[in-house]
C-alpha positions as MATLAB code, in Angstrom:
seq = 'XXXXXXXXXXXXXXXXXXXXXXXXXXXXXXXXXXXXXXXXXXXXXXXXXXXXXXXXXXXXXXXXXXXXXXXXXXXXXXXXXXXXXXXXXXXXXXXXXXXXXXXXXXXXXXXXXXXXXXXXXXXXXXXXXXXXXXXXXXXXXXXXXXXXXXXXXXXXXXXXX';
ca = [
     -50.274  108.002   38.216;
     -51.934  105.115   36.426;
     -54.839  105.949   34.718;
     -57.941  103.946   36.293;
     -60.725  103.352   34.368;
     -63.026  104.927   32.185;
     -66.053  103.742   34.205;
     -66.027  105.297   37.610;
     -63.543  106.138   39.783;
     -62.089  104.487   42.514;
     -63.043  104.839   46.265;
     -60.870  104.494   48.735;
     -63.154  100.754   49.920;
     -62.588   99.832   46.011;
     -58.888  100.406   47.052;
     -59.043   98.230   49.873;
     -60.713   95.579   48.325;
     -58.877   95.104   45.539;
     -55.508   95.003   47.782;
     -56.939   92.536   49.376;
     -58.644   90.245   46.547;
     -55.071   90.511   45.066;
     -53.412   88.928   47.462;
     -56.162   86.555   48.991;
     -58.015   85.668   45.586;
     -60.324   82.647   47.579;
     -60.862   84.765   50.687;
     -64.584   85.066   51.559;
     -66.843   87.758   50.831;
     -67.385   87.798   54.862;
     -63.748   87.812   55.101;
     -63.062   90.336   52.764;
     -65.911   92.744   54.061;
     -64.096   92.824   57.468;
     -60.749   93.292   56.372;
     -61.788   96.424   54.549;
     -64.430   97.174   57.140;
     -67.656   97.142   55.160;
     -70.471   95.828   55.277;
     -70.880   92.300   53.817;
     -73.279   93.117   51.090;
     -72.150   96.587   50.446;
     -68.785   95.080   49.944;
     -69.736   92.375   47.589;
     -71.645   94.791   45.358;
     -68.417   96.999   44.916;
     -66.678   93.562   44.273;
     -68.763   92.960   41.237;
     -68.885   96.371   40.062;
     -64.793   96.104   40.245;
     -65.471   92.791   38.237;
     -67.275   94.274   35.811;
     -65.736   97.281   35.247;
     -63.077   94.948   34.187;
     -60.484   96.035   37.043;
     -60.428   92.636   38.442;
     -59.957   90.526   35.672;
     -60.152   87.371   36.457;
     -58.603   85.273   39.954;
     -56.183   82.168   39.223;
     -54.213   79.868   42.033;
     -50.459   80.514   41.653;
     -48.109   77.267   41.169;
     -44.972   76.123   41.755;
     -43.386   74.750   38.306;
     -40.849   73.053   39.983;
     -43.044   70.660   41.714;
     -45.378   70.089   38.379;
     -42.119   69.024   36.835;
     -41.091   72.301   34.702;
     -37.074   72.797   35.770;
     -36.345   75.277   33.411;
     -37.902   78.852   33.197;
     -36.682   80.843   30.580;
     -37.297   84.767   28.859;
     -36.741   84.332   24.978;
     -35.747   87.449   23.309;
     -37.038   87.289   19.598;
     -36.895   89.180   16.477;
     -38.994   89.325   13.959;
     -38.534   90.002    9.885;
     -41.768   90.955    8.017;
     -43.685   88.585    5.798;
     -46.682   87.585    3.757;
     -49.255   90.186    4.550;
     -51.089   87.966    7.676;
     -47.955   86.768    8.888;
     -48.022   88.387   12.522;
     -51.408   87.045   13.365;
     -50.938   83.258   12.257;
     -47.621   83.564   14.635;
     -50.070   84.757   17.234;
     -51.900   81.939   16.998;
     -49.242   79.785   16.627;
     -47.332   81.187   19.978;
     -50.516   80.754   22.319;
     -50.954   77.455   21.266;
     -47.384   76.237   22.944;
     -48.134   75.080   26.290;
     -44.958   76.226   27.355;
     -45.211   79.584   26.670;
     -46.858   81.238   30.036;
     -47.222   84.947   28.457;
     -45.939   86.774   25.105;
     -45.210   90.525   25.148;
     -44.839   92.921   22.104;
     -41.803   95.161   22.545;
     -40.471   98.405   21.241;
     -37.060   98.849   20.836;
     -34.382   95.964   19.929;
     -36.461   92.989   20.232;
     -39.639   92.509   18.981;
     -41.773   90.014   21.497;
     -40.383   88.737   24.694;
     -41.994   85.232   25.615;
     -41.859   83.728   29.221;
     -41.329   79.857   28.937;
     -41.273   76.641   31.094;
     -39.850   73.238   29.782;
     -39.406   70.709   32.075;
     -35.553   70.236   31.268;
     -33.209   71.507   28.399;
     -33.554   68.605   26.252;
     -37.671   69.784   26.154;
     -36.510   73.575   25.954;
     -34.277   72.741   23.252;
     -37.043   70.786   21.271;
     -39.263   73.909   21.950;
     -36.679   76.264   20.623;
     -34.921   74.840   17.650;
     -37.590   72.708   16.382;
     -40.915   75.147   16.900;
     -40.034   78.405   17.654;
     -37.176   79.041   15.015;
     -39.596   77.328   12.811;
     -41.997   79.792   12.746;
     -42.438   82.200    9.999;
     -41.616   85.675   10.596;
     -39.260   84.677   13.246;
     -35.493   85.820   12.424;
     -33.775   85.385   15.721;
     -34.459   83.610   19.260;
     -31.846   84.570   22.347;
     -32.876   83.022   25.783;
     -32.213   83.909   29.263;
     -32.663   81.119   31.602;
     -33.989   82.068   34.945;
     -31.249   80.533   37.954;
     -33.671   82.153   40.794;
     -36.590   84.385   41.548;
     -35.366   87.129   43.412;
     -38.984   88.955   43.432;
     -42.112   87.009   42.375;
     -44.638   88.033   40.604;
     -46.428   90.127   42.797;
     -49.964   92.188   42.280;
     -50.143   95.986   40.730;
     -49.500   98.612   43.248;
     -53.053  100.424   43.955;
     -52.180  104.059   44.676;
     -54.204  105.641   47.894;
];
């Protein structure tokens, strides 16, 4: 089981809550305290505690890239080859400043980060790629997967009872 915070641990109404904020990020605190059958104030004290315990980290709206004009979603696969002593935090920089590049994981085992893009056709992925990416010091090889449909979207963390 996950561990879940150092801070307190969860009640079974945290539980509840943050099921709910998960999927309903705008819902009302009214709302929200009769879903999980609290209290209104009761419930939006445990909110903020979650909040700052840092459990819920933040709330966003989810788009649709399609209809902002982004056709092509694509997981690039890159390696890495050591360099000047700094080198992996000036690429760090350099990757979260792309606009196309929606998150950046470190990886263990045969590639080093694996980078979630949009572009909104393969002319702009290919200007992305070849003429930024492969560009970038440190960087020794770039593979891409193009995404051709989401079978299951990104969804919330599971919250164990």
């Amino acid at each position: 089981m996950p561990e879940e915070t150092d801070k307190r641990p969860l009640t079974p109404s945290d539980r509840r809550i943050l099921r709910v904020v998960q999927e309903e990020g705008r819902i009302t605190n009214a709302a929200l305290a009769e879903q999980v059958g609290l209290a209104a104030s009761p419930c939006l004290r445990r909110l903020k505690a979650l909040e700052e315990d840092g459990i819920v980290a933040g709330y966003r709206a989810v788009l649709d890239r399609k209809a902002l004009g982004y056709a092509i979603e694509a997981f690039v696969l890159v390696k890495l080859e050591q360099s000047e002593p700094g080198w992996r935090t000036r690429l760090i920089e350099r990757l979260n400043a792309f606009e196309e590049v929606l998150a950046c994981y470190a990886m263990a085992g045969e590639i080093d980060l694996l980078i979630h893009v949009v572009a909104q056709d393969m002319d702009a992925f290919g200007e992305f790629s070849m003429n930024r990416l492969l560009t970038l010091p440190g960087v020794a090889d770039v593979r891409s997967s193009f995404v051709l449909s989401t079978i299951t979207p990104p969804r919330g963390l599971p919250i164990p009872d």
